[in-house]
N, C-alpha and C positions, 0 to 999 in steps of 0.2 A: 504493500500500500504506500502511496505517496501522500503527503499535505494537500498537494493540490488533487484528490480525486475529487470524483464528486460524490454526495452524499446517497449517492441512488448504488454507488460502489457496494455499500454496505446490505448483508442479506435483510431480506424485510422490509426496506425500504423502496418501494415503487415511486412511482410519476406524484401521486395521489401525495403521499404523506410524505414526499419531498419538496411541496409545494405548502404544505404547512411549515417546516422550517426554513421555507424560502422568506415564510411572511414574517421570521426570527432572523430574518437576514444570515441565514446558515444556508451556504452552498457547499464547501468544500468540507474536506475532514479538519482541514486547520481550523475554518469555521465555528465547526461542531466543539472542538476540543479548547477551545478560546474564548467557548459559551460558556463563560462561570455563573457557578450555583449564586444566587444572591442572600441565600441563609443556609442553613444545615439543622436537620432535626436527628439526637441523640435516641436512641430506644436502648434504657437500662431496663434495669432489675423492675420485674410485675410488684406492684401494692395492692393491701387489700382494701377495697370498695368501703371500706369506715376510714380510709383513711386518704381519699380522695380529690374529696373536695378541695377548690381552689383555680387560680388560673390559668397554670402550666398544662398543657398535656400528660397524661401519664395512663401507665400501659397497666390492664388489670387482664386476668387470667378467669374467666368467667364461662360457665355452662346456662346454654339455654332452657329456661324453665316452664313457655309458652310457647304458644304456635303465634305465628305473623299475623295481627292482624291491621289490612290495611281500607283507610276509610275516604273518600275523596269532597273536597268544601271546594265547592266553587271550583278557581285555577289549581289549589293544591291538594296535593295528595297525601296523608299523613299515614307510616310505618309504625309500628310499635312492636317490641317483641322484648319482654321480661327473662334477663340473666339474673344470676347469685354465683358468689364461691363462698368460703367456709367463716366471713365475717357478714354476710349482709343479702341486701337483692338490691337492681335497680331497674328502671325502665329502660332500655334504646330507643332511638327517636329517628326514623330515614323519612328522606321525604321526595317525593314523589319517583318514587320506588317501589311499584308494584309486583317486578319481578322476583323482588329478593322473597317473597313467598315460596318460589320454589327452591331455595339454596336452603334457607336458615332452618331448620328444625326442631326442634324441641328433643333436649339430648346431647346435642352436638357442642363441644365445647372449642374456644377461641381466642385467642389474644386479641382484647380489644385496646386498640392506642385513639387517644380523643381528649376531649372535655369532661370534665363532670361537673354538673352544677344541681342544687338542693331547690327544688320548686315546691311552694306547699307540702313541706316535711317529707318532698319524696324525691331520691337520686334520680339523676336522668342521664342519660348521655347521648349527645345527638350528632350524628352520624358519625362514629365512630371506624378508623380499618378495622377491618377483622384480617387476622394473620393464625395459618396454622401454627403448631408446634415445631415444624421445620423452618417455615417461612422467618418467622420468629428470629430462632437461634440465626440465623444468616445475617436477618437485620442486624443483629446487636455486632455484629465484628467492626461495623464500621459506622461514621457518622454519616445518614443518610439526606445529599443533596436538596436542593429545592431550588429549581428554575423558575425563570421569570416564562409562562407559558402561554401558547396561543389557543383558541377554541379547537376544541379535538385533537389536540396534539397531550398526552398526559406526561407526567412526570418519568412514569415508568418507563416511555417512549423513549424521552432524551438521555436517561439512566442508560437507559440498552445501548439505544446507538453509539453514545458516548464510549460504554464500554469494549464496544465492540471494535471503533477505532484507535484506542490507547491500546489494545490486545493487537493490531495489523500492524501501527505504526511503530517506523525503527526512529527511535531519540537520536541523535549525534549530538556527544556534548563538545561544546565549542569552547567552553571555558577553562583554560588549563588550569590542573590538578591543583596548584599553588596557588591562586585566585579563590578556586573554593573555599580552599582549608583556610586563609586566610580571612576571609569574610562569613567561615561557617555555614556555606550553601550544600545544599542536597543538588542532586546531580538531573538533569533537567528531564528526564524523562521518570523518575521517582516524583519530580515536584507536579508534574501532568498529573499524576496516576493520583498522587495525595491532597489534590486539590479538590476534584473531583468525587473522590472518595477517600476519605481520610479516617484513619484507624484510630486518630483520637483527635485533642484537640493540639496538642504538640506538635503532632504530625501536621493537621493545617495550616500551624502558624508555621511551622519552616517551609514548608510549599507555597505559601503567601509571598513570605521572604524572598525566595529565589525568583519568582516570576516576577514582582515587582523589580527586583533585582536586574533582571533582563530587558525589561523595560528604562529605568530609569537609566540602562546602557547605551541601551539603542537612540534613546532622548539627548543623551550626551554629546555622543559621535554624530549626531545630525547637527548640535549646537556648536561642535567645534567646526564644524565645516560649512556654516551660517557665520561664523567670526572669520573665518577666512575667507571667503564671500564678500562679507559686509565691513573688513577692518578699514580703519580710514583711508580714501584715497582722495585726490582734488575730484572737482567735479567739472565734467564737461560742458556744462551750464552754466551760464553768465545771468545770475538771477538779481534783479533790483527791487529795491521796495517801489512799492504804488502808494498815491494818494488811493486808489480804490479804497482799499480796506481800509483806512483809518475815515473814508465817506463811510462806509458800511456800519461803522463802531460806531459812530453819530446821529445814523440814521434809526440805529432798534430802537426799539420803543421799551428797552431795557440796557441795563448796564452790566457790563461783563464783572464778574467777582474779582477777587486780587488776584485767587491762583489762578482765573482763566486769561486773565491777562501775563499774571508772570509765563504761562505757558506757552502763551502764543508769542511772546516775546523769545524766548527759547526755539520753538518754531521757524520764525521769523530769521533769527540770529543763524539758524542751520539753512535755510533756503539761500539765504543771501552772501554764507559766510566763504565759500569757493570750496568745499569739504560734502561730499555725499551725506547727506542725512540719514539716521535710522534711528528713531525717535519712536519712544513706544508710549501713550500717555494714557494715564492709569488714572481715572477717575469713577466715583461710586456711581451707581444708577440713578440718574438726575441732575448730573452735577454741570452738565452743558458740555460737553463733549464733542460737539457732533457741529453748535460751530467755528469752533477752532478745526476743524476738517474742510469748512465751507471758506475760511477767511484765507486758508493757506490753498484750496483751491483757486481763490479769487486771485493772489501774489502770482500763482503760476501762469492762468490765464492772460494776463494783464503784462505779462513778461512776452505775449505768443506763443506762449506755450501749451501742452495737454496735460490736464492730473486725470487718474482715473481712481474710484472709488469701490471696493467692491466689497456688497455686504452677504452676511449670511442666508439671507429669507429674499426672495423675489419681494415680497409686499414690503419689509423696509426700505429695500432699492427705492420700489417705488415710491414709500412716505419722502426719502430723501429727496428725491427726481422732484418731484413737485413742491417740496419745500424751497429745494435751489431755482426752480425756475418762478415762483413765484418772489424773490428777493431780487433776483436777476430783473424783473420785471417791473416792480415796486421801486426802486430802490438804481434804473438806469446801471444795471453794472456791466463789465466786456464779458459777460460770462453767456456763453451758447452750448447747453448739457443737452446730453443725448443720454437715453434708456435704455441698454442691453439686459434682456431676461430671456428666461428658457421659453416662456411665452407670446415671445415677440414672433409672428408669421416667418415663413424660411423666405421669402418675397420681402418683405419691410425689413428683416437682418441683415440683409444684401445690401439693402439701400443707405441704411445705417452707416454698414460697417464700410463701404464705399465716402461718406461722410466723413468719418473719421480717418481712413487713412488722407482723405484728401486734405484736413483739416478744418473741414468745413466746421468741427464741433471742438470745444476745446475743452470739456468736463466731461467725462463718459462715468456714468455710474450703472450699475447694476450686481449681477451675481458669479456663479462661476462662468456665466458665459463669456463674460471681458476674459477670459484666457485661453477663450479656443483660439485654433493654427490661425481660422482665418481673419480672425479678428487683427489687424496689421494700423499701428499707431504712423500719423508723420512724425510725433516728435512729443513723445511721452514722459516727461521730467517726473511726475509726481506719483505715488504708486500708495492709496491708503487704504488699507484692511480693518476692517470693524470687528474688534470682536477675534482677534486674531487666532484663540483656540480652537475655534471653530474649524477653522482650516486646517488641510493638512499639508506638510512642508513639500510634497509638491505641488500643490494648488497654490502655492504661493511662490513657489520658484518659478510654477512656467509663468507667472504677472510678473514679476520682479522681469526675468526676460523679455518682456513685451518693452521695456525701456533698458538702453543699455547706462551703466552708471544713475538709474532715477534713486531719487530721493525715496526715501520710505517712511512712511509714518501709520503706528499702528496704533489703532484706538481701544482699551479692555475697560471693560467694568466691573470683570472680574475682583476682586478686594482681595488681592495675595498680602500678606504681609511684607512689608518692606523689603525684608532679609533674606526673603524665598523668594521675593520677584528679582533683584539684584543677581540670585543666582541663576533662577528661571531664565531672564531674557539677557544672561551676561553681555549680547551681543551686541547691545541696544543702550544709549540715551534715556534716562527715565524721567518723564514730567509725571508732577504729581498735581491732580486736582481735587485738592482735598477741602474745598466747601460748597455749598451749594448755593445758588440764586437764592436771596433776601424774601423774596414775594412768594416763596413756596409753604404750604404748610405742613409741620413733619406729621408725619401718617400716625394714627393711633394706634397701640398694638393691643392684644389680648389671648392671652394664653387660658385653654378653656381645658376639661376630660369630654368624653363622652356624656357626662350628666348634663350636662350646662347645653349638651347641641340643639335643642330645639328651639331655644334661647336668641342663639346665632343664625338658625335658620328664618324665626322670625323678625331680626333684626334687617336679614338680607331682605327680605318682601319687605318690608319698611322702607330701604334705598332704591330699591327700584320702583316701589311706588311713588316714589320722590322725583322719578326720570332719570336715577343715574343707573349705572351698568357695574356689573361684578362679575368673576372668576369667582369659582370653584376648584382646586387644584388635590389630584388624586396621585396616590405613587404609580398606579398601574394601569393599564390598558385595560382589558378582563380579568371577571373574576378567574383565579386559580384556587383551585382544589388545595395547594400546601398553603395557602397563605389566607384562609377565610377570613380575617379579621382584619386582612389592608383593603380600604377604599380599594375600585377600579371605575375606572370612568363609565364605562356602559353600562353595569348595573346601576352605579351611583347616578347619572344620568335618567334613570327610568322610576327610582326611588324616590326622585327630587321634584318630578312633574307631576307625581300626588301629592308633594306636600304645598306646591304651589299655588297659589291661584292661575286657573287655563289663560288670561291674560297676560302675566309674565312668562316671555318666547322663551326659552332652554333650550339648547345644541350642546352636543360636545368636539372634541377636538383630541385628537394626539398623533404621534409619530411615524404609528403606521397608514395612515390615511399619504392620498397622491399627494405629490406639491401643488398641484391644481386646484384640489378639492381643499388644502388647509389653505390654502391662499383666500379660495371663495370663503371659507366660514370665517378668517380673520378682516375680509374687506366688509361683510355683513356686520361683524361685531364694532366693527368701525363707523360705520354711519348707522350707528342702531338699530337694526335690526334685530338683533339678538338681546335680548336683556340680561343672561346669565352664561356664560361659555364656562363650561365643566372641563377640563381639561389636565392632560398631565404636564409634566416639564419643557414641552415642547415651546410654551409661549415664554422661558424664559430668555428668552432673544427675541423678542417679540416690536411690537410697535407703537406708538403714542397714543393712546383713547383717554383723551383728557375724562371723559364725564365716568369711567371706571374708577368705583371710589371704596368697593369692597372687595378683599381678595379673603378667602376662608382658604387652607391648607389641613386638607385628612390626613390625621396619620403625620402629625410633622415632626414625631420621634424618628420618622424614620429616613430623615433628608442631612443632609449636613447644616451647619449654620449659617456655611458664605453661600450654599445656595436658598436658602429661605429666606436668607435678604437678595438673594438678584431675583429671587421670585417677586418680592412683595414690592420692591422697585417698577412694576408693571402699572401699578397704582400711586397715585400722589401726584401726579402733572396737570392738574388743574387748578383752580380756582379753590374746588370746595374742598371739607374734610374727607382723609379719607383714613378705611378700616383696614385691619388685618389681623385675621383672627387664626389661630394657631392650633389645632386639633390635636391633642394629645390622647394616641386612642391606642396608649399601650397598656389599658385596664385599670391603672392605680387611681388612688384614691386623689392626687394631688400633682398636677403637671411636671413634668420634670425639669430638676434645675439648669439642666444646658436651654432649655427652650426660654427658659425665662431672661433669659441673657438678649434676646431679642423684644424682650417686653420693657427691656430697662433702654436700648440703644438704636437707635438709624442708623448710627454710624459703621458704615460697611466695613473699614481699617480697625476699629475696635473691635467690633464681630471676630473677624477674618484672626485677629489674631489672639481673642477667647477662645476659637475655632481651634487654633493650634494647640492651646495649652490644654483642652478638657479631652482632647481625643487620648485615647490610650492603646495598648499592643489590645486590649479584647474588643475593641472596634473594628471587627475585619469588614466583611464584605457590606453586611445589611442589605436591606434594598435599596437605601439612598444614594447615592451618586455625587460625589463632587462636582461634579462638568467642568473641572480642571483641566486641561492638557492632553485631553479623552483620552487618557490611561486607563486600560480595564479594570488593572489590580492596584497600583501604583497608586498613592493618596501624598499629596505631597504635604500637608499637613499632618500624618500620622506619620508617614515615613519621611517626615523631615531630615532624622540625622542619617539613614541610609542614605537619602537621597543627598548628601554632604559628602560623605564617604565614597559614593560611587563617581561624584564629578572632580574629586581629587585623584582617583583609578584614572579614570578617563585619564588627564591632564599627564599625568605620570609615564602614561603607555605610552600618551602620542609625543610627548618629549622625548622617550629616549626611541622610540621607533614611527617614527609620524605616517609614513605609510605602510606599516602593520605587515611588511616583507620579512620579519622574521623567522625563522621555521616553528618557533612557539606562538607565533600570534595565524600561523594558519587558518585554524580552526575558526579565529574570532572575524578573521577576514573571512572566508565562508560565508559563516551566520550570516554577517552584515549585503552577502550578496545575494543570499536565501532572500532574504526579507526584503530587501531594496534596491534589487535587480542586478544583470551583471556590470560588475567593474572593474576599471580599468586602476584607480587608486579607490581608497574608501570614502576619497574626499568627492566620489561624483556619487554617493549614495543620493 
């Protein structure tokens, strides 16, 4: 078997249910096995039934004492069939499960793993596994997975398949014997196998280790050959200040803060100063960002020259496109922008992209399509990426190539800590824009449990009968069977339009939907049409809906803290008050203290680097997600000090061996052409 087969390679896997883990973005076996678990459930030692109750899952050894019986209300269907072992009885509860009438018997004894909870002085447990005495003893060897999953695709599914290709595929480890022992790594095809399926929990933290490990490698050696790329040279550009833009400062109808000014002065200083720019400017959600992107546009233009802009989302392109052309317009500026998107006709891209090479247009913004072949610039000086994570370092190299020597300015709102960004974008100039516009108002927070939600629900019908708009934000797509008690947008979606009034519109929204289709539902929620967008992480690069003034977060135990502030940054750009309500739906009695950390602060740089200090080594996977540096395992706030450690390796290797031609770095040059094509040095990864 190879990394790149494809997943139909595998026995059992036809057209059919290859196409379900298509909708998992899994096409290959490297796909398949790069699909990590986003929790792990343990199956110890059986308790008895008196001694059950409680939140946890936990596994009882119980013989059935009735026959099934099943009754149907309405839509549902309800199961019931009465166990005991040798301290008690309790009820089972399945639901809309008619068939299990012919399995379950009376007599027949099971491993049941589940819930138990005391109703009316009487134990229950609802839907429960049931596992033989064999099945059982198998489970317990190891800590058993739990995928992020799609409809009709189960657990057991990706469990198999998984398995099946860590059993075909051959590891090569690339990292010499001395590198291991030295940083304490397990050897890279152990760390697959214990990721996956881990014997304990020791065992998944050292496979954690090393995969992050690998990654934060491969991060590095792309970073070193981004500084040799981008190290200082003169610039082939003769760039002058314009009166334009100090017109344009004069003209809003707002004043720029001190740090958007110190920033743009910094800016300003790198276009003009005969030195290639590469400028990365780090400001929280809100904080005016975007125009200091439009003013150093304006310096370019007004020089005769092209910047081009390219954002994450087709629909921000476009909020962009029409915000610049409407200042251009208002405002008398030399500015002529043109709109590349995936949605533009192949007829009208022609016409465009003939435009721009002729010059005709001197602001090109849009998405990845400003970097296809045939997109061809006359004279491209300015090159600015929104949101720079987003991308991936060739999506940014072949634009960087569309101008030879341009200037670079990236824009994040990401909230890295200082000390991690300095490392992160060592390649890069760092402006900081660390305050926000005077005129804004800081959003309200509130950290709520379970008890409090109908509370939060009626406060939301409260704002939108107000006329203003809110998000909903869920961790998951659908429901999954391992994970019943995380929000998912489609069920929560369907739950939410009964507690509504039929007057407030509801839609949702997430990841797996076309870019056409999330375009259409974020352009509706935009001129109002929608009154509530239910949605997962997808809108956290999202776009400006001043009259969105509530954001509620299911489940926000289970997100990081620097992204439930870039989440709640979606809200606050208008006029009025706005909310942000924080769902803590991990059962207890009283929210938890990391969440409250965001009830006390706005400030994303404070967050970000509470963020860093409360994470700890038993923070592994969760279901949350950084959207850091889209590292799958890698968290560069919990693996801060690895992540130190490994760009001082870097550093070290390519000192005494820069192009990796030694007989011991073989191996590592390999890897690096496995993964990012063949090369000629490691420096054209």
């Amino acid at each position: 078997m190879q990394y790149t087969d494809n997943i139909t390679s595998l026995k059992g896997i036809g057209e059919k249910t290859a196409g379900l883990f298509h909708k998992l973005n899994i096409t290959t076996l490297y796909d398949l096995i790069t699909f990590f678990p986003r929790d792990y459930e343990q199956f110890g030692e059986r308790i008895p039934i008196s001694q059950a109750a409680g939140q946890e899952p936990v596994t009882l050894k119980l013989t059935l004492t009735g026959d099934y019986k099943y009754r149907k209300f309405a839509s549902l269907g309800v199961g019931t069939i009465t166990a005991a072992d040798e301290s008690g009885q309790l009820v089972i509860t399945y639901y809309n499960a008619p068939y299990l009438k012919n399995t379950l018997k009376r007599g027949m004894s099971y491993y049941a793993h589940g819930k138990v909870r005391t109703e009316k002085n009487r134990i229950q447990m609802d839907q429960p596994k049931l596992y033989t005495e064999e099945q059982y003893q198998a489970l317990m060897r190891f800590m058993q997975p739990k995928y992020a999953l799609t409809k009709g695709l189960s657990a057991h599914m990706v469990s198999k398949a998984v398995s099946m290709a860590l059993a075909g595929l051959s590891f090569a480890e690339y990292l010499p014997e001395d590198i291991r022992m030295e940083y304490q790594l397990s050897d890279i095809g152990k760390a697959y196998r214990q990721i996956h399926f881990p014997e304990d929990y020791e065992s998944l933290i050292l496979a954690r280790k090393r995969l992050a490990f690998d990654e934060l490698f491969s991060f590095f050696m792309q970073l070193h050959r981004q500084k040799e790329i981008t190290k200082e040279t003169p610039s082939a550009f003769s760039l002058l200040e314009t009166a334009d833009t100090g017109r344009l400062l004069e003209a809003l109808p707002y004043k720029l803060t001190k740090a958007q000014m110190r920033t743009w002065q910094e800016i300003k200083d790198d276009l003009t100063g005969g030195i290639v720019m590469n400028r990365l400017v780090q400001g929280d959600v809100g904080s005016g960002k975007t125009i200091l992107a439009f003013l150093s546009l304006l310096l370019v233009a007004a020089n005769g020259c092209q910047g081009a802009m390219m954002a994450p989302t087709e629909i921000l392109a476009r909020q962009h496109y029409e915000e610049l052309c409407h200042m251009a317009e208002a405002y008398h500026l030399p500015v002529k922008p043109v709109l590349l998107t995936g949605s533009v006709s192949a007829a009208e891209k022609k016409k465009r992209c003939a435009g721009i090479e002729k010059g005709d247009y001197n602001v090109v913004i849009g998405t990845s399509a400003l970097i296809q072949e045939k997109v061809v610039y006359q004279k491209l000086v300015l090159v600015i990426t929104d949101e720079q994570h987003r991308f991936g370092v060739r999506q940014r190299e072949a634009f960087l190539g569309k101008g030879e020597q341009a200037h670079v300015l990236v824009m994040s709102a990401t909230p890295i800590p200082r000390t991690l960004a300095i490392i992160l974008y060592g390649d890069m100039h760092l402006s900081l824009v660390d305050e926000k516009p005077a005129d804004r108002l800081p959003v309200k927070n509130c950290v709520i449990t379970r008890r409090d939600h109908k509370k939060a629900v009626s406060f939301l019908i409260k704002e939108t009968q107000a006329g203003h708009q809110a998000y909903v934000i869920c961790p998951m797509v659908e429901e999954n069977e391992d994970m019943e008690d995380v929000a998912d947008v489609i069920s929560y979606t369907a739950a939410l339009k009964k507690e509504l009034p039929e007057q407030i519109r509801v839609t949702y929204l997430h990841g797996r939907m076309r870019p056409s289709e999330k375009d259409r539902i974020m352009e509706a929620y935009l001129n109002r049409n929608i009154d509530v967008l239910v949605s997962t992480t997808v809108i956290e690069v999202g776009i400006n809906v001043p009259n969105a003034t509530v954001m509620m977060i299911e489940n926000a135990e289970r997100f990081g803290l620097a992204q439930l502030h870039q989440l709640r940054g979606r809200i606050g750009r208008g006029a009025a008050q706005s909310y942000c309500i924080f769902v803590d739906g991990s059962g207890k009695d009283s929210p938890s203290e990391r969440l409250q950390v965001l009830n006390k602060s706005n400030d994303g740089f404070y967050i970000a680097e509470e963020d860093l200090k409360m994470r700890g080594p038993g923070d592994l996977f969760g279901i949350r997600q950084s959207g850091i540096m889209n590292f799958k395992v890698a968290d560069i706030y919990q693996d801060s000090s690895l992540l130190m450690q490994v760009r001082k390796l870097v550093e070290d290797l390519l000192m005494d061996d820069p192009d990796l031609t030694a007989k011991e770095h073989e191996s590592i040059r390999g890897w690096l052409s496995l993964n990012f094509g063949n090369l000629v040095d490691f420096r054209s990864i």
